[in-house]
PDB file of N, H, CA, C and O in Angstrom:
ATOM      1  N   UNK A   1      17.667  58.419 -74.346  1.00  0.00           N
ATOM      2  CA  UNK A   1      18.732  58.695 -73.393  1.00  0.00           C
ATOM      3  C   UNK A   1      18.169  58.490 -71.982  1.00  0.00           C
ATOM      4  O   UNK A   1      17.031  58.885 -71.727  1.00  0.00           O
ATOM      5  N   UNK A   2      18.862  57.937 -71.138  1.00  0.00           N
ATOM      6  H   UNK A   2      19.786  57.616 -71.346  1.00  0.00           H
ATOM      7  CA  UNK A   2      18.600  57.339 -69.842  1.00  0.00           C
ATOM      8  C   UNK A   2      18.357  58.573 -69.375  1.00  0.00           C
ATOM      9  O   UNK A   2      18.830  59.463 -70.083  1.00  0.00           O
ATOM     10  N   UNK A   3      17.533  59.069 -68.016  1.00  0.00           N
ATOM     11  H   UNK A   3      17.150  58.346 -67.441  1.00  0.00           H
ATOM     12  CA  UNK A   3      17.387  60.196 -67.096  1.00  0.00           C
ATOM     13  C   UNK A   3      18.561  60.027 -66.130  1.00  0.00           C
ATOM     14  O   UNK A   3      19.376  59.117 -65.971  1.00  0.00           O
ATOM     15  N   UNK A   4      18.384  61.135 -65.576  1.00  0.00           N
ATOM     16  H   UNK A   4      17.723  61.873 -65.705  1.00  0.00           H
ATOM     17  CA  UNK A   4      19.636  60.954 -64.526  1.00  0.00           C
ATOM     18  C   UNK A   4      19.785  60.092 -63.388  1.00  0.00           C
ATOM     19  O   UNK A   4      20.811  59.582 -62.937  1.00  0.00           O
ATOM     20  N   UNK A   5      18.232  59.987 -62.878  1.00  0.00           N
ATOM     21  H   UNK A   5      17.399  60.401 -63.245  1.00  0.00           H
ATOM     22  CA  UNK A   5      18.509  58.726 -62.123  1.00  0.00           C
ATOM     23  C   UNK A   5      19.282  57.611 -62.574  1.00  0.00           C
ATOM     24  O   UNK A   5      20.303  57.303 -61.960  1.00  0.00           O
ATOM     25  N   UNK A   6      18.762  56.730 -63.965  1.00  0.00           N
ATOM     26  H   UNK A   6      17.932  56.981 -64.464  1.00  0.00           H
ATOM     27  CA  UNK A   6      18.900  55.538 -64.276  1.00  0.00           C
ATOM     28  C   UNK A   6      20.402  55.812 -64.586  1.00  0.00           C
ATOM     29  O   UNK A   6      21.103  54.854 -64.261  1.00  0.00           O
ATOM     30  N   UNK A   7      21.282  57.153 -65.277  1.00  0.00           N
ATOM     31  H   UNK A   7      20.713  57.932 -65.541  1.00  0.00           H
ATOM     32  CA  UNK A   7      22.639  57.255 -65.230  1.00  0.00           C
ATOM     33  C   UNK A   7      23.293  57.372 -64.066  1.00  0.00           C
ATOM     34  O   UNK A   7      24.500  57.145 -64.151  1.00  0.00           O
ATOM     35  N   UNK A   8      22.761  57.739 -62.688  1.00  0.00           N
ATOM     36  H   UNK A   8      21.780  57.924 -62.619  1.00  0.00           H
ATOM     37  CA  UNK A   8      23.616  57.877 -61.582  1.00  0.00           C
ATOM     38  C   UNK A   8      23.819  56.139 -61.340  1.00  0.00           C
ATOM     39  O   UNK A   8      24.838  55.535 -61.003  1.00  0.00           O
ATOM     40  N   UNK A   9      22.630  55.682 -61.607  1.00  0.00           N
ATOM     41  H   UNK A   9      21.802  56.172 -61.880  1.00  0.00           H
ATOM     42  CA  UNK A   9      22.588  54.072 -60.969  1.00  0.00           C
ATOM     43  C   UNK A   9      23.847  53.213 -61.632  1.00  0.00           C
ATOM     44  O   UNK A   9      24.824  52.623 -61.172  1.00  0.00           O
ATOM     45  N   UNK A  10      23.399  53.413 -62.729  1.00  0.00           N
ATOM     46  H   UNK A  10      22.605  53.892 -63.103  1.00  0.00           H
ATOM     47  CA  UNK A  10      24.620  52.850 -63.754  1.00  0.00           C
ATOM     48  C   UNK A  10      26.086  53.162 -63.634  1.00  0.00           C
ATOM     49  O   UNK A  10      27.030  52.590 -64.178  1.00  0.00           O
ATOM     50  N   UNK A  11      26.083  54.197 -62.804  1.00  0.00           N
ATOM     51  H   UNK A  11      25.316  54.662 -62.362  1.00  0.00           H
ATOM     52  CA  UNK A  11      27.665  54.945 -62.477  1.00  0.00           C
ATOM     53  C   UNK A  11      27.808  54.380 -61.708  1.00  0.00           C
ATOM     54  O   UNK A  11      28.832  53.706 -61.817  1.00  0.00           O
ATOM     55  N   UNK A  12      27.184  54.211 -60.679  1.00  0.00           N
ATOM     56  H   UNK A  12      26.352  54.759 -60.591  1.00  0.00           H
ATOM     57  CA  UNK A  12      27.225  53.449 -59.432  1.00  0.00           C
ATOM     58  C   UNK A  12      27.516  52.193 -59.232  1.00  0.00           C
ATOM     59  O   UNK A  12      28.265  51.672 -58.405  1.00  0.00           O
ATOM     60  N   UNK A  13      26.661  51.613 -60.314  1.00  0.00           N
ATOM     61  H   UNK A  13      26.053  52.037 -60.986  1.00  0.00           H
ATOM     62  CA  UNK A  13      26.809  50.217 -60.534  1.00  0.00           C
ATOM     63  C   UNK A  13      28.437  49.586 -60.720  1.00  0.00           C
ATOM     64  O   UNK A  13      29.078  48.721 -60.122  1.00  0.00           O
ATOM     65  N   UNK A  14      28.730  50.516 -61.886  1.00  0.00           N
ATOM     66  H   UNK A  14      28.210  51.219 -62.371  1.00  0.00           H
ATOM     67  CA  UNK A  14      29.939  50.601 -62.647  1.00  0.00           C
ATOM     68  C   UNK A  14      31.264  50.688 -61.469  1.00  0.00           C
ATOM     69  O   UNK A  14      32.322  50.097 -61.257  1.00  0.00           O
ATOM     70  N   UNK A  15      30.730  51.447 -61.070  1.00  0.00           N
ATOM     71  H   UNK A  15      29.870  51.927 -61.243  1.00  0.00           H
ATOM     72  CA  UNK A  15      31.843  51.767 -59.390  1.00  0.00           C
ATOM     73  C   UNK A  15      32.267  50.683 -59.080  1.00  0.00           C
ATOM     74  O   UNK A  15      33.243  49.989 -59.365  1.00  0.00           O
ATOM     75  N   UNK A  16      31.163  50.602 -58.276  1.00  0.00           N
ATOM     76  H   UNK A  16      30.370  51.166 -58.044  1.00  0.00           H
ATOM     77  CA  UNK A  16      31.154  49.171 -57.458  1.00  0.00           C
ATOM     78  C   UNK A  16      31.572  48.286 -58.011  1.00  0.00           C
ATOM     79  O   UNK A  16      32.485  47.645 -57.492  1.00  0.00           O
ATOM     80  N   UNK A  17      31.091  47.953 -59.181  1.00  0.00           N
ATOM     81  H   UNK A  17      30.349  48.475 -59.603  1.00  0.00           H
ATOM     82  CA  UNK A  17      32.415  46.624 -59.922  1.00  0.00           C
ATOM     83  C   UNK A  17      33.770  47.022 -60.225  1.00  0.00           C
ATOM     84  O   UNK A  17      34.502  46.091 -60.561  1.00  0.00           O
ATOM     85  N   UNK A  18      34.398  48.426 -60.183  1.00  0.00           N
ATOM     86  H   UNK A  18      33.803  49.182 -59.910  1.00  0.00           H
ATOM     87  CA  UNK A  18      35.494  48.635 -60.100  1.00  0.00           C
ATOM     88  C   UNK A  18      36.736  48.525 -58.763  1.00  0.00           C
ATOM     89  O   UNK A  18      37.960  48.508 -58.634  1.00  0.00           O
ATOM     90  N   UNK A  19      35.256  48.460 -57.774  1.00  0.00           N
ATOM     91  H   UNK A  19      34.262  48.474 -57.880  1.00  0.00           H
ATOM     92  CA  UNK A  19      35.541  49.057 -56.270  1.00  0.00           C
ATOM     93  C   UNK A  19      35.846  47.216 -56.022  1.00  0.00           C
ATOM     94  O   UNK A  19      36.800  46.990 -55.278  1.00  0.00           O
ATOM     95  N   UNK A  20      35.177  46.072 -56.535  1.00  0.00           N
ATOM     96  H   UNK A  20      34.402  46.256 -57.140  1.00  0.00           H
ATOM     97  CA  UNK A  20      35.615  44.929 -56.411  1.00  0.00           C
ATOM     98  C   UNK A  20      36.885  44.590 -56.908  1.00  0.00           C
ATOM     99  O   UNK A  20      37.732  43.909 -56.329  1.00  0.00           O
ATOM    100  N   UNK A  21      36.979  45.210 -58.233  1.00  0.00           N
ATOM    101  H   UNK A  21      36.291  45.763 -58.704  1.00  0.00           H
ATOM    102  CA  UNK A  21      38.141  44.444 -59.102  1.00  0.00           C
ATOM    103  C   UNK A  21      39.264  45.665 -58.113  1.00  0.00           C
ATOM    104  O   UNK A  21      40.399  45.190 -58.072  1.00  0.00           O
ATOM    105  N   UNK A  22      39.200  46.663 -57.570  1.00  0.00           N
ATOM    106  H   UNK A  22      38.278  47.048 -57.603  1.00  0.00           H
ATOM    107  CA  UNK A  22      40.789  47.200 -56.827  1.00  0.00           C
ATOM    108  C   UNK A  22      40.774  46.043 -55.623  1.00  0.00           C
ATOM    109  O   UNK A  22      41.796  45.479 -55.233  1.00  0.00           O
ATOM    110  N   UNK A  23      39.056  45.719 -54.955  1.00  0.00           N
ATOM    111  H   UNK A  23      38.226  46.177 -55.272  1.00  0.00           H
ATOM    112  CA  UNK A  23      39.731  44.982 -53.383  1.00  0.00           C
ATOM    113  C   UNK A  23      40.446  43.927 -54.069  1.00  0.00           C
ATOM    114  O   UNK A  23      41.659  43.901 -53.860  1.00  0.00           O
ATOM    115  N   UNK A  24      39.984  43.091 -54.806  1.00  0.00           N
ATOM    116  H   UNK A  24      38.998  43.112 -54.975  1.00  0.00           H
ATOM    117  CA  UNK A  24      41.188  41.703 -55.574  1.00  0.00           C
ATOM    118  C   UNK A  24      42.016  42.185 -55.645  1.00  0.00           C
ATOM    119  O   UNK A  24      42.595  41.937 -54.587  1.00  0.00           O
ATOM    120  N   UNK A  25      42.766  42.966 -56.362  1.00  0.00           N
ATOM    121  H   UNK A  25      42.296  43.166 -57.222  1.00  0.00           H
ATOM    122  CA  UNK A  25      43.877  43.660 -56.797  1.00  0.00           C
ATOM    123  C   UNK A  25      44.694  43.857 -55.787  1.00  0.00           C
ATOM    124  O   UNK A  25      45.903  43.635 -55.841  1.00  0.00           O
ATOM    125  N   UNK A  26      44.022  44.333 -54.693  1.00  0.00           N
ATOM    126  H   UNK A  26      43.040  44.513 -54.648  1.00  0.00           H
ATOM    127  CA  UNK A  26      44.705  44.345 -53.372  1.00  0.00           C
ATOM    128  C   UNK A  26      45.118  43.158 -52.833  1.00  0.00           C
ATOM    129  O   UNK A  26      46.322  42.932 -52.704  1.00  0.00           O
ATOM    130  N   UNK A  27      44.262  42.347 -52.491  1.00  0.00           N
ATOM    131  H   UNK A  27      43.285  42.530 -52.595  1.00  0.00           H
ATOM    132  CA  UNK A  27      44.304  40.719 -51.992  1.00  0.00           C
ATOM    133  C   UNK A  27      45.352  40.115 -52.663  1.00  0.00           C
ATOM    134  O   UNK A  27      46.180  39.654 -51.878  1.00  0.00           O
ATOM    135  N   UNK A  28      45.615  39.951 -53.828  1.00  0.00           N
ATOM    136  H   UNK A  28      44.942  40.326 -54.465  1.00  0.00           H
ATOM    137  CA  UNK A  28      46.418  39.654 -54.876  1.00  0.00           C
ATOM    138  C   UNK A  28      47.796  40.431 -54.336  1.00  0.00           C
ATOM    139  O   UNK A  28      48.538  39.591 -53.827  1.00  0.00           O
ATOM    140  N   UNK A  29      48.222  41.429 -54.301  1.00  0.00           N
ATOM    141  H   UNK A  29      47.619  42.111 -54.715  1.00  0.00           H
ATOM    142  CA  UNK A  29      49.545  42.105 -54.004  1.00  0.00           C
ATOM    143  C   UNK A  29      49.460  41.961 -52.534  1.00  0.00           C
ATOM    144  O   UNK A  29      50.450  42.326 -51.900  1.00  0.00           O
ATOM    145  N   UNK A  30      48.660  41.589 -52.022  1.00  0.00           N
ATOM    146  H   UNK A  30      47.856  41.292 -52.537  1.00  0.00           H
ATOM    147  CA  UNK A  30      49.000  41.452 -50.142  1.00  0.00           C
ATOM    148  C   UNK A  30      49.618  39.549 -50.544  1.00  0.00           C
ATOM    149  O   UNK A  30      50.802  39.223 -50.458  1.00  0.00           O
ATOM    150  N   UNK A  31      48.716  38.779 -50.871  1.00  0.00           N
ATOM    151  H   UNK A  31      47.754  39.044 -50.941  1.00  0.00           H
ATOM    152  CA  UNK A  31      49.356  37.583 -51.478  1.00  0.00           C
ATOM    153  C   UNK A  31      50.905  37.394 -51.947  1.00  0.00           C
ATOM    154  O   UNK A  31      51.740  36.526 -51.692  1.00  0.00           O
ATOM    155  N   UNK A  32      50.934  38.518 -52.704  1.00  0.00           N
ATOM    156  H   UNK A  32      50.256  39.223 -52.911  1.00  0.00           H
ATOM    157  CA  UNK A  32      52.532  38.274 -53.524  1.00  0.00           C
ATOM    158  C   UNK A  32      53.566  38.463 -52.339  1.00  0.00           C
ATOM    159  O   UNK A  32      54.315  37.639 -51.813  1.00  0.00           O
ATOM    160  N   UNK A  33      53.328  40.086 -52.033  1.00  0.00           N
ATOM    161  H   UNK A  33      52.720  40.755 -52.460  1.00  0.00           H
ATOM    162  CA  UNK A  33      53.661  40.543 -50.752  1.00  0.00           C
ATOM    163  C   UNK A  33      54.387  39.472 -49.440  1.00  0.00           C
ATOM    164  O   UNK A  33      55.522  39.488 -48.963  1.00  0.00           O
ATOM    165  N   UNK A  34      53.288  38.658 -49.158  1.00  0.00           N
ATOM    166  H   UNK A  34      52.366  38.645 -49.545  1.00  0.00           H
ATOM    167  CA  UNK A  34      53.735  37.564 -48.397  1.00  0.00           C
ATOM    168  C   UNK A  34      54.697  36.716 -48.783  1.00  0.00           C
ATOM    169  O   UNK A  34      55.673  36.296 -48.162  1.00  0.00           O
ATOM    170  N   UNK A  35      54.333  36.514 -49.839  1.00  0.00           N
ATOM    171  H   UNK A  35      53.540  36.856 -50.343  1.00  0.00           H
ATOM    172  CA  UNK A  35      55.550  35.353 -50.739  1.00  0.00           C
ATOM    173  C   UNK A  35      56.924  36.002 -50.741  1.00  0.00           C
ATOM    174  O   UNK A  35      57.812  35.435 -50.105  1.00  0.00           O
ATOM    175  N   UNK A  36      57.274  37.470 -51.582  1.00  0.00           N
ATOM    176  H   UNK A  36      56.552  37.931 -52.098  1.00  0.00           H
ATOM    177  CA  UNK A  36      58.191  37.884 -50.986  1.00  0.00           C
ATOM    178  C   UNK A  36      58.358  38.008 -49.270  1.00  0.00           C
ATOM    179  O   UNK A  36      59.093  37.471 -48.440  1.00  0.00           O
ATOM    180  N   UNK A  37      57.954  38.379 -49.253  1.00  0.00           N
ATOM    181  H   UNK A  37      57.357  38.815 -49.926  1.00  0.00           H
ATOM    182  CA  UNK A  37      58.526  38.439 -47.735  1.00  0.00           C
ATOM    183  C   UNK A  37      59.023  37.278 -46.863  1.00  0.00           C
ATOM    184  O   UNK A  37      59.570  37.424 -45.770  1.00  0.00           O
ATOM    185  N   UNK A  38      58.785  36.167 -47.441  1.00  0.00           N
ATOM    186  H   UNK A  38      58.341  36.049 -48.329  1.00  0.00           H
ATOM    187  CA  UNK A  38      59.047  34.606 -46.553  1.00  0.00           C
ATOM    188  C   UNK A  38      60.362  34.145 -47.754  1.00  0.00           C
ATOM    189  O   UNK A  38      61.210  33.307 -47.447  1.00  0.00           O
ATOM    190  N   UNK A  39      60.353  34.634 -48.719  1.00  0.00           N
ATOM    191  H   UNK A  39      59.664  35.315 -48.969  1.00  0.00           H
ATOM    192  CA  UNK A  39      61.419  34.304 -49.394  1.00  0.00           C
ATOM    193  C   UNK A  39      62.622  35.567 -49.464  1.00  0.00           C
ATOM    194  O   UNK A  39      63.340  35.565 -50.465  1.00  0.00           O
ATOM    195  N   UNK A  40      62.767  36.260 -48.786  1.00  0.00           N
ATOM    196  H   UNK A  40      62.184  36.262 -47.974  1.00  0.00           H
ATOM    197  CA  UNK A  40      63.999  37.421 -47.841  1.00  0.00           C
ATOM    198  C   UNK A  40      63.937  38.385 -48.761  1.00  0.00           C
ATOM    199  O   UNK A  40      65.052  38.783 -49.099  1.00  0.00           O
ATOM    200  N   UNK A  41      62.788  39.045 -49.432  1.00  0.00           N
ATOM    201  H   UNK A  41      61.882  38.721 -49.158  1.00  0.00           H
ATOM    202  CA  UNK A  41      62.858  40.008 -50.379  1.00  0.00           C
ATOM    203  C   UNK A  41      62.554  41.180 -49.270  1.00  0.00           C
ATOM    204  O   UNK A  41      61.804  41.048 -48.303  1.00  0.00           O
ATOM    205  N   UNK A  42      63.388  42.493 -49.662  1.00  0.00           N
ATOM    206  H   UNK A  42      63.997  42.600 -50.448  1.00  0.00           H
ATOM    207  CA  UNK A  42      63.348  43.681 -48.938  1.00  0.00           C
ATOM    208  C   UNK A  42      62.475  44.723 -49.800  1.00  0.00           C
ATOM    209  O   UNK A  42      61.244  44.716 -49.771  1.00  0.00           O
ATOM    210  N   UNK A  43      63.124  45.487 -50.454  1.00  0.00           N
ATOM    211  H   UNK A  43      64.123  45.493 -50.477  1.00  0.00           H
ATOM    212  CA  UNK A  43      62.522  46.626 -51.409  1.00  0.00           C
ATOM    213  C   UNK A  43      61.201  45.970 -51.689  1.00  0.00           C
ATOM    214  O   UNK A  43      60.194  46.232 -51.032  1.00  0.00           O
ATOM    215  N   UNK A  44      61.230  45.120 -52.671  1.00  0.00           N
ATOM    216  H   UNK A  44      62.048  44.908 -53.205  1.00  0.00           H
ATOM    217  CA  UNK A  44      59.703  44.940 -53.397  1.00  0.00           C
ATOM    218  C   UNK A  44      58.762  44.906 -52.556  1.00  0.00           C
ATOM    219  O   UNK A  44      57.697  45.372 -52.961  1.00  0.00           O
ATOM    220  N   UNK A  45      58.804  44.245 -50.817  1.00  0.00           N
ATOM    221  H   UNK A  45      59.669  43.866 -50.489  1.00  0.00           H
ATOM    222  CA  UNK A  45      57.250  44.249 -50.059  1.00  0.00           C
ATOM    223  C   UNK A  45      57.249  45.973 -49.674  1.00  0.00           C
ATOM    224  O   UNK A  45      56.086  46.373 -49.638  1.00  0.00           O
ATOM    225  N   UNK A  46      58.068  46.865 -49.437  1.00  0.00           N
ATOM    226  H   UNK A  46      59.013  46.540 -49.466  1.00  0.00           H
ATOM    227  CA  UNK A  46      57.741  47.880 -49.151  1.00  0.00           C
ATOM    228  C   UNK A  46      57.249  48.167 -50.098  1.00  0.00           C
ATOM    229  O   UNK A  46      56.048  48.060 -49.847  1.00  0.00           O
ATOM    230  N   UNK A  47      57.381  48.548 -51.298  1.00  0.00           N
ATOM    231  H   UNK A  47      58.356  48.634 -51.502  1.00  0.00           H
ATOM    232  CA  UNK A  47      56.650  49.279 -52.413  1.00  0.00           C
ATOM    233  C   UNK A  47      55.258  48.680 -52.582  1.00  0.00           C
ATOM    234  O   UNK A  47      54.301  49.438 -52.742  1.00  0.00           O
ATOM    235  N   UNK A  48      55.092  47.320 -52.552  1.00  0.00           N
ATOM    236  H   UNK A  48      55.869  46.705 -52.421  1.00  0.00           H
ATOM    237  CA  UNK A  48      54.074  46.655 -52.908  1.00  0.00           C
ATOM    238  C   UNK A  48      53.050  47.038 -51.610  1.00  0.00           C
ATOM    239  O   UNK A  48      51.905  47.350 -51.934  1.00  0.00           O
ATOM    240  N   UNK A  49      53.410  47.037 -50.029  1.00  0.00           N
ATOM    241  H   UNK A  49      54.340  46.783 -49.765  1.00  0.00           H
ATOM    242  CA  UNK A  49      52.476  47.874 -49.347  1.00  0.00           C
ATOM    243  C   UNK A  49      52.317  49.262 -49.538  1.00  0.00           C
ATOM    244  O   UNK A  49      51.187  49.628 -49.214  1.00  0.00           O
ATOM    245  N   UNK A  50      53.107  50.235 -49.981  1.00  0.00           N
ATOM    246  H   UNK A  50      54.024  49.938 -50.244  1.00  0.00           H
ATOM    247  CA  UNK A  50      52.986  51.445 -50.227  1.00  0.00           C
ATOM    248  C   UNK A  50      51.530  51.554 -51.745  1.00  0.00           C
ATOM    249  O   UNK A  50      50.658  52.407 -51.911  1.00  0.00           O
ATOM    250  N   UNK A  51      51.740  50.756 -52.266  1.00  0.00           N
ATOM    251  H   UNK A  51      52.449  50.063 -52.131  1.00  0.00           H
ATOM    252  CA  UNK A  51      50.793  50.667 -53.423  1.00  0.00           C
ATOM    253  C   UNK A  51      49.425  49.969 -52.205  1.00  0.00           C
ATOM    254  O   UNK A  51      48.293  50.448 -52.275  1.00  0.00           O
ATOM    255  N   UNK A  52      49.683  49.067 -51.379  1.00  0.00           N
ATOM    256  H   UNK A  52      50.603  48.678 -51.322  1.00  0.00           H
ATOM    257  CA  UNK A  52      47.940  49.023 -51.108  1.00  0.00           C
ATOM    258  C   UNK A  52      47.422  49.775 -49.927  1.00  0.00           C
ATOM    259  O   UNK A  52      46.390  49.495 -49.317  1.00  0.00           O
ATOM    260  N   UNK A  53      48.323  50.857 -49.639  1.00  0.00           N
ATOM    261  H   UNK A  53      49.161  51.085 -50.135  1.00  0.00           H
ATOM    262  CA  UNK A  53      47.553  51.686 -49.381  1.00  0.00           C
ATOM    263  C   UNK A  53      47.348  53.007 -49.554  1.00  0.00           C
ATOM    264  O   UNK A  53      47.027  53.927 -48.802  1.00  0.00           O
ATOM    265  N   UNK A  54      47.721  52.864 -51.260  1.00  0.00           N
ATOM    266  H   UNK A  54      47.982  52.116 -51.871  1.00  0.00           H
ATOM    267  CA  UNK A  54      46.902  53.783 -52.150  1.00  0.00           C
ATOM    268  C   UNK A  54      45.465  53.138 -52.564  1.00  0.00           C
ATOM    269  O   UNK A  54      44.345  53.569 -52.289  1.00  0.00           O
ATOM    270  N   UNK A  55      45.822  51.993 -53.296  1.00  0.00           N
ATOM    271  H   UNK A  55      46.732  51.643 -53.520  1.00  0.00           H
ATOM    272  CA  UNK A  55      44.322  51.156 -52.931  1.00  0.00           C
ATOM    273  C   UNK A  55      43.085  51.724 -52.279  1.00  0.00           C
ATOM    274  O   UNK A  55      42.096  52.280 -52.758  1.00  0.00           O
ATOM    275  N   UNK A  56      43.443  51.413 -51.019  1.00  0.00           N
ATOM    276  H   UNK A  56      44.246  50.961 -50.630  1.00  0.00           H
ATOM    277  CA  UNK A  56      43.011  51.525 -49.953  1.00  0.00           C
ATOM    278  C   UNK A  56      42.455  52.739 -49.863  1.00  0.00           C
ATOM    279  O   UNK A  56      41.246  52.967 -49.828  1.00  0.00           O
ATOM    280  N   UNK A  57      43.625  53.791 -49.812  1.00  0.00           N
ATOM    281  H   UNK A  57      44.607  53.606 -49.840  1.00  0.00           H
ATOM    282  CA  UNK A  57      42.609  55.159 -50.031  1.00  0.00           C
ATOM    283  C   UNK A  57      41.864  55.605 -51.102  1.00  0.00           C
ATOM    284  O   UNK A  57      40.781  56.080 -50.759  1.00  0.00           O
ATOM    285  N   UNK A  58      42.118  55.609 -52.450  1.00  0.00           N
ATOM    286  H   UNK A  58      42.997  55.222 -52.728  1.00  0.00           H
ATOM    287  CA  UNK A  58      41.312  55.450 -53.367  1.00  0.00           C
ATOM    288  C   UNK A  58      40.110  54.518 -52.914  1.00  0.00           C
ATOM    289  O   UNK A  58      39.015  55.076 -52.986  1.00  0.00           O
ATOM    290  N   UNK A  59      40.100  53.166 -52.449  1.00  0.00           N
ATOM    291  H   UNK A  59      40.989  52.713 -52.391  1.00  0.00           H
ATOM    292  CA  UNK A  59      38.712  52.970 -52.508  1.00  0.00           C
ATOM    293  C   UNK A  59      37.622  53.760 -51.495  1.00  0.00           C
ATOM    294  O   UNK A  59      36.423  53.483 -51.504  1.00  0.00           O
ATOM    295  N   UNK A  60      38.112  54.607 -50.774  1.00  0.00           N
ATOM    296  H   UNK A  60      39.087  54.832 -50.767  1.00  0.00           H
ATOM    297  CA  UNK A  60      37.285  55.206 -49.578  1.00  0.00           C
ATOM    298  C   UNK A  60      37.070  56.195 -50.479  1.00  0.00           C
ATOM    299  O   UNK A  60      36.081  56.797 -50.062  1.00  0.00           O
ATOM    300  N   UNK A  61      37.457  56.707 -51.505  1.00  0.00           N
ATOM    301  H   UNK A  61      38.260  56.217 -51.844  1.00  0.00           H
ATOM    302  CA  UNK A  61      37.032  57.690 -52.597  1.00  0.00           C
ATOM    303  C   UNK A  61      35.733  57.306 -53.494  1.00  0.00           C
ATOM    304  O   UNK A  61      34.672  57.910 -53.654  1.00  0.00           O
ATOM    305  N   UNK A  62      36.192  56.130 -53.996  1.00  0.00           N
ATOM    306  H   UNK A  62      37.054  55.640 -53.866  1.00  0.00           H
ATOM    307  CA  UNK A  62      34.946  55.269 -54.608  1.00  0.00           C
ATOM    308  C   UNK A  62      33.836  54.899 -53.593  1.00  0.00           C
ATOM    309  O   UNK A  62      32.690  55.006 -54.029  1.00  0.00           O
ATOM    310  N   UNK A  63      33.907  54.695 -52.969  1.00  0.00           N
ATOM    311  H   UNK A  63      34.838  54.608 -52.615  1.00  0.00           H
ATOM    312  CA  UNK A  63      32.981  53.879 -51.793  1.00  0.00           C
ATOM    313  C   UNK A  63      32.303  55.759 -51.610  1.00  0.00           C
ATOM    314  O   UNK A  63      31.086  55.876 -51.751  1.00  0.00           O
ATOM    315  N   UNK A  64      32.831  56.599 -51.421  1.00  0.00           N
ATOM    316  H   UNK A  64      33.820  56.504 -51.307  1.00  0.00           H
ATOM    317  CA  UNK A  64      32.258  58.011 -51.360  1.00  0.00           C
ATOM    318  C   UNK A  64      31.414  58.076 -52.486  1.00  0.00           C
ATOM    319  O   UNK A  64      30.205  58.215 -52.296  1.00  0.00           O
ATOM    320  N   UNK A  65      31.929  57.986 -53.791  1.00  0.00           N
ATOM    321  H   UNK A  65      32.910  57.873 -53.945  1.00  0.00           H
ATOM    322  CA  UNK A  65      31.477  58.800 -55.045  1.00  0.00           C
ATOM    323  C   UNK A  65      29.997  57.933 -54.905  1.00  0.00           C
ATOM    324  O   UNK A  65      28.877  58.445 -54.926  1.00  0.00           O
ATOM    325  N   UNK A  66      30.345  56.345 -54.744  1.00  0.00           N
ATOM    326  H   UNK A  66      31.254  55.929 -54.727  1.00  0.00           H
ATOM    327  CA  UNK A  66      29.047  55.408 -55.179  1.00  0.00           C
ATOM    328  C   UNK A  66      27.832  55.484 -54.268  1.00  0.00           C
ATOM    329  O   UNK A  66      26.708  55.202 -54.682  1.00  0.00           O
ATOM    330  N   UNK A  67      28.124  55.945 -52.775  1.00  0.00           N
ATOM    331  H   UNK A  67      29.038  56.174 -52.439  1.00  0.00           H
ATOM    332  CA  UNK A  67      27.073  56.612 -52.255  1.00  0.00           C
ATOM    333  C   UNK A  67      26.295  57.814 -52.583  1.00  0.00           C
ATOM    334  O   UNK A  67      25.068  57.884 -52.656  1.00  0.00           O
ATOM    335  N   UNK A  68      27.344  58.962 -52.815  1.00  0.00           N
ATOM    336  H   UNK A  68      28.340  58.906 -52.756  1.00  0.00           H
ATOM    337  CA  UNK A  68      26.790  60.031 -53.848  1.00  0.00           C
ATOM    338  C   UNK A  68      25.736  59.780 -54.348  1.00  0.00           C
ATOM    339  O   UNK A  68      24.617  60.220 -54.084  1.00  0.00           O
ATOM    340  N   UNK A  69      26.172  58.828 -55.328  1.00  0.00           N
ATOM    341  H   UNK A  69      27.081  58.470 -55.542  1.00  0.00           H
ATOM    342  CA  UNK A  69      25.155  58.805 -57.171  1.00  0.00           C
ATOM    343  C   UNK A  69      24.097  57.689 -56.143  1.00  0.00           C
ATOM    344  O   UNK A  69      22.981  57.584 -56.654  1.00  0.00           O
ATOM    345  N   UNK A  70      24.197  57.180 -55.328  1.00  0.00           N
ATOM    346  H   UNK A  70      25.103  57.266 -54.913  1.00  0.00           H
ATOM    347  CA  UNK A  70      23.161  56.240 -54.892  1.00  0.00           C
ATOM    348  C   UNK A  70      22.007  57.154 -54.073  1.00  0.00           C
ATOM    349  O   UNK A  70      20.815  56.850 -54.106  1.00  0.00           O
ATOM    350  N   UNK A  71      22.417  58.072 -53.490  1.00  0.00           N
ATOM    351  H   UNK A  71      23.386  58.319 -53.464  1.00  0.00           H
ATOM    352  CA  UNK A  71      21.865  58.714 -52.887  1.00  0.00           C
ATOM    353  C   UNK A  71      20.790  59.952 -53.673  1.00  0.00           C
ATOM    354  O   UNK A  71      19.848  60.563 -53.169  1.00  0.00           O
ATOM    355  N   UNK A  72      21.245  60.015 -54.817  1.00  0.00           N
ATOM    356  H   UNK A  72      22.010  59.519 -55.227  1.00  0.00           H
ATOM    357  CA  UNK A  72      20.768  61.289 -55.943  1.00  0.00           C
ATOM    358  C   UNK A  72      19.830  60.671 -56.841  1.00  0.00           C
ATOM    359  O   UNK A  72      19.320  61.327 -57.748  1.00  0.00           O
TER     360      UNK A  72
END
């Protein structure tokens, strides 16, 4: 069984590739986002920004936790 270092690292690690796949995720719905919006869609770009910046705050959560375990 790994020590706790080598498990914080691995959490960390793990983060951070999660903390990539939300910024895409984001990029991706700011993308769509645009498309509606140049093609006269109302409702869907509001919701679709309301979702990235949950994103957004969630990743300042992650970006927290992965310093944590980096730091320990």
């Amino acid at each position: 069984m790994p020590d706790s270092s080598q498990a914080n690292i691995a959490a960390a690690d793990a983060l951070t590739l999660l903390l990539h796949n939300q910024h895409a995720i984001c990029a991706a719905i700011e993308e769509v986002t645009n498309w509606l919006l140049e093609n006269g869609a109302v409702d869907a770009p509001a919701n679709a920004v309301a979702a990235m910046e949950t994103l957004d705050t969630n990743a300042q959560g992650i970006t927290d936790a992965i310093m944590l375990l980096r730091r320990s």
